[in-house]
C-alpha positions, -999 to 999 in steps of 0.1 A, spaced: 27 -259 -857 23 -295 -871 -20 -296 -882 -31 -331 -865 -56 -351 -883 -83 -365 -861 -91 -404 -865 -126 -412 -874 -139 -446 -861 -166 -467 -872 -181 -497 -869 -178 -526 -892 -207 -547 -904 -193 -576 -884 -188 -554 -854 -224 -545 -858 -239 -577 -865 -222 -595 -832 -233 -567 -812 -269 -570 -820 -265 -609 -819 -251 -602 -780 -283 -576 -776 -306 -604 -786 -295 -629 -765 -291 -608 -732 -328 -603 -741 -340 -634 -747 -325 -644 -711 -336 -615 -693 -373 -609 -711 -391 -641 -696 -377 -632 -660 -388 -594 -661 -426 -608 -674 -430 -636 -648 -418 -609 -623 -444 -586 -635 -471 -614 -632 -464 -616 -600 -462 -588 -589 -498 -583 -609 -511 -609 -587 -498 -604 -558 -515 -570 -556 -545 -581 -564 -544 -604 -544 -538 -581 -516 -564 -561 -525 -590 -591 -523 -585 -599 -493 -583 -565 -480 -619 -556 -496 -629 -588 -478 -621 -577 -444 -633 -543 -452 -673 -556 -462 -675 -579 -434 -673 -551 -411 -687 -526 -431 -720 -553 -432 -716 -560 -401 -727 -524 -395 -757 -531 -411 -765 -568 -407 -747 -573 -373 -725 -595 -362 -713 -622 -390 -721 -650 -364 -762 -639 -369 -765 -640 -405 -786 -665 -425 -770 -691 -445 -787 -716 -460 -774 -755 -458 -760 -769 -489 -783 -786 -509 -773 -824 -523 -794 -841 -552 -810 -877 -544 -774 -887 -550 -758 -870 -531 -740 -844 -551 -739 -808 -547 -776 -793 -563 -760 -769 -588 -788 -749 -594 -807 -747 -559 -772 -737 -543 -764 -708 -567 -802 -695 -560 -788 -694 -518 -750 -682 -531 -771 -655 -551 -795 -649 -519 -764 -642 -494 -739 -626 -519 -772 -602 -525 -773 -597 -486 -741 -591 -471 -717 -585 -501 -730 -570 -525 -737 -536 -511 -698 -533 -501 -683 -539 -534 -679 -524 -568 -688 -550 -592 -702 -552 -629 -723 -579 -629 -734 -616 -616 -738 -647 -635 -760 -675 -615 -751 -709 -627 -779 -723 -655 -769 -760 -659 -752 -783 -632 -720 -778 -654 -712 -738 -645 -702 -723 -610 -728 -717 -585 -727 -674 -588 -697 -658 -603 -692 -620 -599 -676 -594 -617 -660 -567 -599 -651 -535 -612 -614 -538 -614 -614 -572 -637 -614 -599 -611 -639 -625 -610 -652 -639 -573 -674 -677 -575 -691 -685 -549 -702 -719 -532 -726 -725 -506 -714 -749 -489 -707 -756 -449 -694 -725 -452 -693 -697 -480 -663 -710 -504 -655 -680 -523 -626 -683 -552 -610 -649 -568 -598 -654 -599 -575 -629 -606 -578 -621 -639 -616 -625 -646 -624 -652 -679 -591 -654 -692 -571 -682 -689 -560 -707 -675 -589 -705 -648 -570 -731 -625 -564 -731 -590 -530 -720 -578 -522 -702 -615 -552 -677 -615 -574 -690 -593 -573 -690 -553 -598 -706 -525 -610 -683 -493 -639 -691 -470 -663 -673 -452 -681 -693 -421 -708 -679 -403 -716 -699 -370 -686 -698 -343 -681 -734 -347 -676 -737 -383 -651 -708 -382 -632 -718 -360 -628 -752 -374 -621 -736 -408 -601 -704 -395 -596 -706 -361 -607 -687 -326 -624 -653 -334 -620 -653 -374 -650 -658 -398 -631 -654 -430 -597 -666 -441 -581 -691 -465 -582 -724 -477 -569 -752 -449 -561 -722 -419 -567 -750 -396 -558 -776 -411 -522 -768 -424 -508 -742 -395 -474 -737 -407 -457 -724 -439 -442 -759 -445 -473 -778 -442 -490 -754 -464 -463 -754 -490 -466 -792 -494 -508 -786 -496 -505 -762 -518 -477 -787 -540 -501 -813 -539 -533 -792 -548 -540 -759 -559 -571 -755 -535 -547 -744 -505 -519 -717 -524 -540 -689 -508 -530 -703 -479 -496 -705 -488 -496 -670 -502 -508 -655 -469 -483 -666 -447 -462 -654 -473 -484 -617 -474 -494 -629 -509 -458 -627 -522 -447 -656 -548 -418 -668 -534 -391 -684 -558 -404 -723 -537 -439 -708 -551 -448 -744 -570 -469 -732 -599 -452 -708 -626 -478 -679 -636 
């Protein structure tokens, strides 16, 4: 019987060098793709979360404060010129937030504003996100997702919710029987309208998100 040699194979150097070169730019297509996927899918779910913690401390202080409808808010206060007092509205955003959120979330810390230049209040919850509250004609309150880091801008990291508490401001703001909700509810009631909103300002991409249950569609208009 005839012995048969087996062939060995190998690689060359060229064979080896074109292969990585495919490797390397497979990767550099697919790498951005899988990151901005992961970002958001990052904010998405926190995003999700937010607002379900919202809806869980309203009725959780409700319990204990009764109905959102009968708790004290201050007015906004306005300097002789007529712009938003800085300081005496963070001392009411600290009063309320103190009141009826505070017990109901995990958070780290609050910062009250110390100059006319900072947010009103700014908390820190437990998991990295950073609320800022404004007392306005209702209770503007702005998660940003990711706490301090940047770019701290609305519609990248940074999204607008409000909580009114008399019956006429919420439903101006968000409609028959709801106290809390996004940016422009009432104002932009469709997807498409909210889209365009949110195209030509940041301030209404919550909105935008939730009819889109805080999914970032690929017509999303900012790139996180």
């Amino acid at each position: 019987m005839n012995n048969i040699k087996s062939k060995k194979f190998a690689f060359t150097l060229a064979e080896v060098l074109i292969t990585l070169a495919i490797i390397g730019v497979v990767a550099a297509l697919t790498i951005p793709t899988l990151v901005q996927n992961y970002k958001k899918k990052e904010a998405s779910t926190r995003l999700k979360k937010f607002y379900s913690m919202m809806q869980q401390v309203i009725k959780l202080s409700e319990i204990d404060n009764g109905s959102v409808e009968y708790w004290n808010k201050s007015s906004e206060v306005f300097n002789d010129d007529g712009k938003t007092d800085i300081l005496a509205n963070a001392d009411l955003s600290e009063k309320f937030f103190t009141q009826y959120l505070a017990p109901y979330i995990k958070y780290n810390s609050i910062q009250k504003a110390k100059s006319a230049a900072d947010f009103e209040l700014a908390a820190y919850l437990a998991d990295g996100t950073k609320l800022i509250l404004h007392n306005g004609s209702c209770v503007d309150i702005y998660v940003d997702i990711n706490g301090d880091k940047k770019p701290n801008s609305v519609g990248y990291d940074d999204f607008g919710f409000t909580l009114c508490i008399s019956n006429d401001m919420a439903k101006g703001h968000c409609g028959e029987g709801k106290h809390f909700c996004a940016l422009g509810t009432e104002t932009y009631k469709t997807r498409e309208t909210a889209l365009k909103a949110c195209k030509n300002s940041g301030y209404y991409c919550a909105l935008l998100l939730f009819y889109d249950n805080f999914e970032f569609k690929d017509d999303y208009p900012y790139k996180l």
